[in-house]
Structures are given as C-alpha cells and as structure tokens.
N, C-alpha and C positions, 0 to 999 in steps of 0.2 A: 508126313502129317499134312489133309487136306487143311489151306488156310480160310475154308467157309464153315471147320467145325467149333465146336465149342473147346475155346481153351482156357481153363481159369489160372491156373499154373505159369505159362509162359507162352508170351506174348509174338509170333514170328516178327523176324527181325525186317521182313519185306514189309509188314503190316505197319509197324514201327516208321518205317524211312516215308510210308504214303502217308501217313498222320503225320510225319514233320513238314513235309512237302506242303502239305495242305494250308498249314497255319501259317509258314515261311512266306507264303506269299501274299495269302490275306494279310494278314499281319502285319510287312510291310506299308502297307497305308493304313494304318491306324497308327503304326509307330511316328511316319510322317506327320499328318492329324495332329498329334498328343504332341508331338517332342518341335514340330515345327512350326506351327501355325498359328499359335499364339507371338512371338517375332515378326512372323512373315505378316500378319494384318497390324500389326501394331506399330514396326519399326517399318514396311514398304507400303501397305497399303494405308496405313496412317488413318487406321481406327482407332478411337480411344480405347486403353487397353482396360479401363472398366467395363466400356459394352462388351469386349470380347469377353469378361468372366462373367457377366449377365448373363451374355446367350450361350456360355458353357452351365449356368443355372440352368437356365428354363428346358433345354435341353439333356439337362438330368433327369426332370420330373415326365418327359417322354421317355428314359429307361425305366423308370419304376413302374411305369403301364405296359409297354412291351412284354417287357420280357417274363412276367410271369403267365401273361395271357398266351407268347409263344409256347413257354414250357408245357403249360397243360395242355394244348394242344398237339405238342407233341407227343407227347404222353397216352393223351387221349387215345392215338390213332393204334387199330389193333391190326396188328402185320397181317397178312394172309398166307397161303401156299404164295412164295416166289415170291413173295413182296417186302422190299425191307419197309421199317418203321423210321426211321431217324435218317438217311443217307440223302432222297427225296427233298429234304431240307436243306442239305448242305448245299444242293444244285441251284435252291430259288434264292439263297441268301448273296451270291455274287451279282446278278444285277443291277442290286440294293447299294451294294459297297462299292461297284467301282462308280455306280451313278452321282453319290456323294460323295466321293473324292477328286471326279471333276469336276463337279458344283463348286466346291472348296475352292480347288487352286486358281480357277477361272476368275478372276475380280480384279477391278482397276482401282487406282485411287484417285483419278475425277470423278467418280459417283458418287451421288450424295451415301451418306453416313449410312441413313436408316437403309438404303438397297443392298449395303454390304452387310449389314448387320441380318437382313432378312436372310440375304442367301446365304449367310455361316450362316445358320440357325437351320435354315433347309438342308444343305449338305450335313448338319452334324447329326441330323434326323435321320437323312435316308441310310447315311453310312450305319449311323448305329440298330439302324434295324435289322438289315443284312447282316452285321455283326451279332446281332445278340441269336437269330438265328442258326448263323453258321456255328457258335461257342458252345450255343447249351444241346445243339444235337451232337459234336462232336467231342465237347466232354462226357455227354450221358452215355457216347459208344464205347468211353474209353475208360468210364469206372464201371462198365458191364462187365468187357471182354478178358476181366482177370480180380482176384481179390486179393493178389499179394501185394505190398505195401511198396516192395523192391520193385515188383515189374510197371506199377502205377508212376514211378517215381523215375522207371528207366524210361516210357514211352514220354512223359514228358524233357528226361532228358533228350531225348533223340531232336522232339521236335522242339527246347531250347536252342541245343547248337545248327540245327539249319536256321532256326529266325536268328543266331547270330552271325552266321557266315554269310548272311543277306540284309543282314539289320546293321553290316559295317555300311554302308549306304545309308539306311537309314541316320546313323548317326554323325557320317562326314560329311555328306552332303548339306545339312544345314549350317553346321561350322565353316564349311566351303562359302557359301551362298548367300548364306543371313550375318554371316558379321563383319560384310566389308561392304562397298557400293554394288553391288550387282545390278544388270538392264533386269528388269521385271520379267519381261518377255526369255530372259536367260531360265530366270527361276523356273517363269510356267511351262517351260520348254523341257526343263530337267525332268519334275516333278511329272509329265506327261509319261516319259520315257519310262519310268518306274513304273507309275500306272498299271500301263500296258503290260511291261513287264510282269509285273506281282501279278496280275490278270493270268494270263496264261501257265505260273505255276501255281495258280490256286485251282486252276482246268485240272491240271495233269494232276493234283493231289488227291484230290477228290475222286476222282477217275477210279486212281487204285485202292482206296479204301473199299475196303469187303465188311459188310454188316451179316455176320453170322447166326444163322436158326437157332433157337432154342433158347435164346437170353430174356425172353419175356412168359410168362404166367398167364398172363391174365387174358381173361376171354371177357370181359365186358369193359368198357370208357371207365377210367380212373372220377373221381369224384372230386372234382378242385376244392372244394370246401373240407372236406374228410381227409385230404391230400395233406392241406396246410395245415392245420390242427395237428396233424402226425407230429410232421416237424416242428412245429412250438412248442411242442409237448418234451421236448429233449433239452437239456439243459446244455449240451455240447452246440447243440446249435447257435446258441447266442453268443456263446466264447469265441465260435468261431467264425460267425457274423461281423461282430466288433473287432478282431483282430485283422479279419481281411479289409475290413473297409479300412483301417489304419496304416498296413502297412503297404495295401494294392495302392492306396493314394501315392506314397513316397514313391514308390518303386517306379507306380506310372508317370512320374511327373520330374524323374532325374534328368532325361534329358531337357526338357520344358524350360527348369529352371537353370540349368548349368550352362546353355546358351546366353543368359545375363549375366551370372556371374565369371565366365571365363573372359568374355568380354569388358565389363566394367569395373568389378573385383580385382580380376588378377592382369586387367588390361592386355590381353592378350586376342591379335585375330591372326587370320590367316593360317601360313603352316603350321604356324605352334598350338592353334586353335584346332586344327586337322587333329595334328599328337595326338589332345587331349582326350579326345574320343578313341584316335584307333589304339593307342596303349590300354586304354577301357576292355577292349574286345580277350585280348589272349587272356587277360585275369578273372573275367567272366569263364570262358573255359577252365582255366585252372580251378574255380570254384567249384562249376557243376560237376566237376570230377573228384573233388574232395568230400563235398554235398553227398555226393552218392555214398565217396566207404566211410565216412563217416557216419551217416545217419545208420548203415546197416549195424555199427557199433553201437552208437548212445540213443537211438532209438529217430523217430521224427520231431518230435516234441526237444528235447535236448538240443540237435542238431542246430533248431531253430533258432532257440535261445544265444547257443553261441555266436554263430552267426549276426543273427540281428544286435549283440554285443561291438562285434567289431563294426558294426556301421553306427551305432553311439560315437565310438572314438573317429570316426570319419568327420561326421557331423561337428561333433564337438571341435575339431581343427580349423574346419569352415569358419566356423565363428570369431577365430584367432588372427589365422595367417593370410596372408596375400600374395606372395611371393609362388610364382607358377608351378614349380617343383612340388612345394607344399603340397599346394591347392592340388592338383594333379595325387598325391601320393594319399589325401585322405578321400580324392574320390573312388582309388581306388580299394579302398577301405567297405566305402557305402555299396559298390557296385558287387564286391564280394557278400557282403553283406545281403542286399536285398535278394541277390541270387535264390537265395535256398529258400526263398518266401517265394518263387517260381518256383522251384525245382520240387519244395514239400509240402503247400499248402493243399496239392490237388488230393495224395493220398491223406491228407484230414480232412476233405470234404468226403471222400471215398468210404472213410470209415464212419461219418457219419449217413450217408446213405443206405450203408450195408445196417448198419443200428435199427433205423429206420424201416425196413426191409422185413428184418427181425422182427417188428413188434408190428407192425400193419400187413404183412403176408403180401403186398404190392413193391415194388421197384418203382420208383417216381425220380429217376434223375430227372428228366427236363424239367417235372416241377421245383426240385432241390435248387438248379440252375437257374432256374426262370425265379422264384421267391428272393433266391438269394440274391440277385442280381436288382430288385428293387434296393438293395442296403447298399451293395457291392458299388453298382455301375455310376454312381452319382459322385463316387468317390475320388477321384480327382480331378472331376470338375468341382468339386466343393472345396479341394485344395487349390487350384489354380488361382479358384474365386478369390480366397482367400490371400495369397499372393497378389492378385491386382488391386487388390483391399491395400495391403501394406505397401506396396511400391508406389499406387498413388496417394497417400497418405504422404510418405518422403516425398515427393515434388517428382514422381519419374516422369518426365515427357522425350518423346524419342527424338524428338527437333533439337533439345536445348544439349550441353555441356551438361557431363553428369558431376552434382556438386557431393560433397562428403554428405550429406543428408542424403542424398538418393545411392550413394552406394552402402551406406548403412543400411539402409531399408533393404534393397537387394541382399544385403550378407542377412540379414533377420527369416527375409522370405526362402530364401534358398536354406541356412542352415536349422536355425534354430524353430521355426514352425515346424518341418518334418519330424528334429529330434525329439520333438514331443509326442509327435505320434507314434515315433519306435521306441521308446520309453512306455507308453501306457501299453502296447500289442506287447511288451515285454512281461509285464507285471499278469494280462491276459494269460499268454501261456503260461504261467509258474502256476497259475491255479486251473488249466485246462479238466474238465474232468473225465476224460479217455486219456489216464494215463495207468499205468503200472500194471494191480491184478483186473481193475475193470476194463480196460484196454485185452489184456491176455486172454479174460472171459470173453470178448467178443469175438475177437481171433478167432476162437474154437468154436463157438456157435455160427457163424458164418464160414465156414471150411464145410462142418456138416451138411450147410446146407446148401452150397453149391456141390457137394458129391451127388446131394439129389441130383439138383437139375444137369450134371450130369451124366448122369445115367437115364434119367430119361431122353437127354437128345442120343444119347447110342442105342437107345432100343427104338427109335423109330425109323 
C-alpha cells in the first residue's frame, strides 16, 4: 500500500514512528519550559516567583489570539495539484520554538528584575507561537488520516512513548540540576545541548511526515465566523472544552510542581530526587499499554473515568504523607492516571470534529485546534498562577529556610488544587454527551462518509 494514499482504516506504522519523531523533539522544549523554568528563574535566577506566574498570565492571553487566527488560516489555505495544506506549517513553526527556548534559558541573575521578567515574556511568546503552529497543523493531519478511534489513539500512543523515551531528560535533568547548588553556566550549558538536540529530531520528524491527497473537500477559503458557530453549536464541545482545560492543566503542571514538593515536602534531592522521576517513566509505559486494551473494552469515555479515579487517590496521598516512598508511590498513581488524558482526549476531539464535519459539510480541524486552544492553552499557566498565589501566600521565598507554613502551602498547591480539577473533569465526563447510542449513531454516519471520500480519491 502506497503511504501518500488515503487511508481511513489503518494508519502505516512508518507514518506513525515520523508523527512521534516529530513531537519527541519539539516537545522536549516545552516539557523543559513547563516542568523547569518556573525553579530555574525563581530558585537560580531569583525572580520573584509571583512575576514569573504574571508573565505565565499575560502570556496566556497571547494564546487565545494566536491560535485561533493560526487555525483558520490554516484552514483557509486550499491545497493545489502537489501542494500540501498543513505540512508547510509544521516547517515555519521550528524557528519560532527553538528561538524562544534560547531566549528562555539565556538570563542572568545580576539583571534588574523587569529585563528578566521582559525576556521570559518574549521567549514564552515566541516559543508558543511556533508551538501552537506546529500542534494544530499536526493534530488536523492526524484526525484526517483515519476515523477509527483505536488507530487515533494508537498514533498518539506511538508518539507518547517516543516524547517518553526522550522526556527521561526532560524529567531528570531538572531533579539533576535544579534541586541542589549547580554553576548557572552548568544549567545553561545542559539546557543548550538539548536545544540543539530536540532541534534536529524535530528536522528529521517532520521530513518524514507525508500529507496525503484527497483529505480535504472544499474548493473555496472556509468562513471563520460560519466556522465557529458550527462548533458552538454542539453541546459536546463545551464538555469537552472544560474537561481539557482541567485536566491538560494538572497533567501539564506535574512536573512544575513536583520539583517543590520532592524537594521540600518529602525533603529529598539529588539521586533519590533522580528515582523520583525516572521510576515515573516505566509506569507511564505500563499505562499507555493498559490505556489502549482497556479502552478498546469499556469504551474512551469509561477508560477515562477510571483512570482519572486512580489519580484522585494519588492526590489525595499527597495531601497526607511525607515519607519519600509514600510520596513516590502516589505519584505514581497521578502519572498513571493523567496518562490516558494524553493517550484519549485526542480521539474525543476526533469525534467531535467528525460531528462537526457531519453537520457543516467542511472539515475545520485547525479551526477546532486554533478555537480550542483560546480555552485549552491558558490553562496551566492559569494553574501555575495559581500555585504562586498560594506559595507566596505561605511565606515561600527561595533564599529563606522553608518553615512548616511554606511547606503546607506547597502540599496545598501541589495536591489539593489539582485534585479539584480531576474531581470536577470527573463529574464532566459522567454526563459527556457522545456517549452510548448517540456516540454509535455517529460511528456510522461518519464511516459512510468517509467510504465516499474514498472512493473518490481511487477514481482519480
């Protein structure tokens, strides 16, 4: 089977490995970003860690203009003979990302406050432009090229475990780095190496991605106003609006906060600090592999539910115990847990695009991408925020001796703020409503009509 035809059925496994490549690399510097940079300006370059959840604000309110104006833009553009639509994108969005990520790590802590505070704000701009880029064309390629729930769910397994067999870096090297005295110039020096790295397999990922004829309709520019209206018009939309920003917030922000509390909670650095992450990584695996045959059982919507159950009792331990084993044994709880909100949330945006599709006769992933992502992308800089709400509230300064009031705060901001947001995304899916025969009636109306589309790509 040529890999430039239309396949909605099954996905090639070559296809698969260059979609995980792709985000394995990018990817890596946004996990650095997210999971390390809030410590690294606040515990070495000795920001105050309320300006850094400021300018994690004000830098949200630049996702919500990006990325839907990306979307429909990408949207807009109508393929030609030989020309893809979406891939084109993925090429100009690296620039962007690795620009902001040496913006980021680049900064000293003799500069006055407001210059480091300007350049995070510039680096979290330009990174996230090239990101919102690179995500909603290479998600729009990747709820095209198939409507089955299982191969939506395998192609993001694929590219899960490459961003995890690349993302043990991501996650040791700040336990490494950031929770003991390191020379600065050590950090900027690592965080450089990576860079570069993730750089060059975001090249080769991209490279192999093949954007296949026949997956778009439409012969005139999509309508952004008539676009968005679609989708508002769907009551699944908002369920699952609200449920991502809830639980993308936790999920994005485990590492972020677990570098405080593995440090000052369970007073632990160094190797055992190492542990704490790379034990993380094989039960991550072990979930995306459970994620999979389980949900082909109990459906996606089910799957989720349990899942997101066992990271309650993760949470809920956090809030108890101190003792490193503990601590360690309920994250491993959360990390199972949040998985399958990676692993399933993509084929519930899938299914609601193909909804979508159904009732407006257009395909509008990048706007579905780009809209959503005004609710989505703000959403763990809205939690971080919140976390440097609460920590300086308890007295956290990174110079002083952490007193039982500041490591209370920490056990609040790390357990018990998240567990509320996987509590209410819980309460969301029980009443989702793409579940059961209305979920089963879509199945079939969208099979139909991808048989159309193809058979017209085999008659031409």
């Amino acid at each position: 089977m040529n890999e430039d035809t239309l396949v909605f059925d099954k996905v090639p496994k070559k296809q698969k490995i260059a979609y995980a490549i792709s985000i394995a690399g990018t990817n890596l510097l946004g996990t650095i970003i997210l999971g390390a940079m809030l410590k690294y300006y606040t515990d070495f370059i000795l920001l105050p860690q309320l300006l850094f959840g400021i300018a994690q604000l004000i830098y949200s309110i630049w996702n919500a203009v990006n990325d839907p104006i990306l979307g429909y833009l990408s949207d807009k553009r109508i393929p030609r003979e030989g020309n893809a639509k979406r891939k084109p994108w993925l090429w100009f969005s690296l620039p962007f990302m690795v620009a902001g990520y040496f913006i980021l790590i680049i900064v000293n802590p003799s500069w006055n406050a407001g210059i480091i505070f300007t350049i995070l704000l510039i680096g979290l701009i330009a990174y996230d432009t090239g990101w919102a880029m690179f995500m909603i064309n290479r998600n729009s390629l990747m709820a095209s090229i198939t409507n089955v729930d299982s191969e939506r769910s395998s192609l993001v397994v694929y590219s899960l475990v490459f961003q995890t067999i690349l993302g043990v870096l991501a996650y040791i090297l700040p336990f490494l780095f950031l929770t003991g005295d390191v020379p600065i110039p050590v950090i900027i020096l690592v965080f450089a190496i990576v860079g570069i790295g993730s750089t060059i397999l975001g090249i080769f990922g991209i490279k192999g991605i093949k954007e296949p004829p026949g997956l778009y309709v439409e012969k005139e520019p999509i309508n952004i106003w008539k676009a968005s209206k679609g989708l508002f018009n769907l009551k699944s939309y908002y369920y699952y609006i609200i449920y991502s920003f809830l639980v993308g917030a936790v999920g994005g922000t485990q590492l972020t906060f677990m570098l405080f509390y593995i440090e000052h909670v369970a007073q632990t650095t160094g190797i055992l600090a190492v542990l704490a992450s790379a034990i993380a990584l094989p039960v991550i695996f072990i979930s995306y592999l459970l994620i999979q045959v389980i949900s082909k059982k109990l459906g996606v919507r089910k799957t989720l539910l349990l899942f997101l159950s066992i990271c309650v009792v993760g949470f809920i331990g956090l809030l108890i115990v101190s003792d490193f084993w503990l601590v360690l044994t309920f994250y491993m709880f959360i990390f199972a847990g949040t998985s399958a909100h990676w692993v399933l949330s993509f084929p519930l945006a899938g299914d609601i695009i193909d909804q979508d599709e159904l009732k407006s006769g257009n395909r509008k992933e990048g706007m579905f991408f780009g809209i959503s992502a005004i609710f989505l992308a703000p959403s763990t800089a809205v939690l971080i925020f919140l976390y440097t709400v609460i920590i300086t509230v308890f007295g956290y300064d990174a110079s002083l001796p952490k007193t039982p009031e500041v490591i209370l705060g920490i056990r609040l901001g790390t357990a018990l703020l998240p567990l509320i947001f996987i509590v209410a995304s819980i309460f969301l899916l029980i009443y989702y409503p793409l579940r059961g025969a209305a979920l089963l009636e879509l199945k079939e109306d969208v099979k139909r009509l991808y048989d159309k589309k193809l058979e017209r790509s085999e008659e031409k």
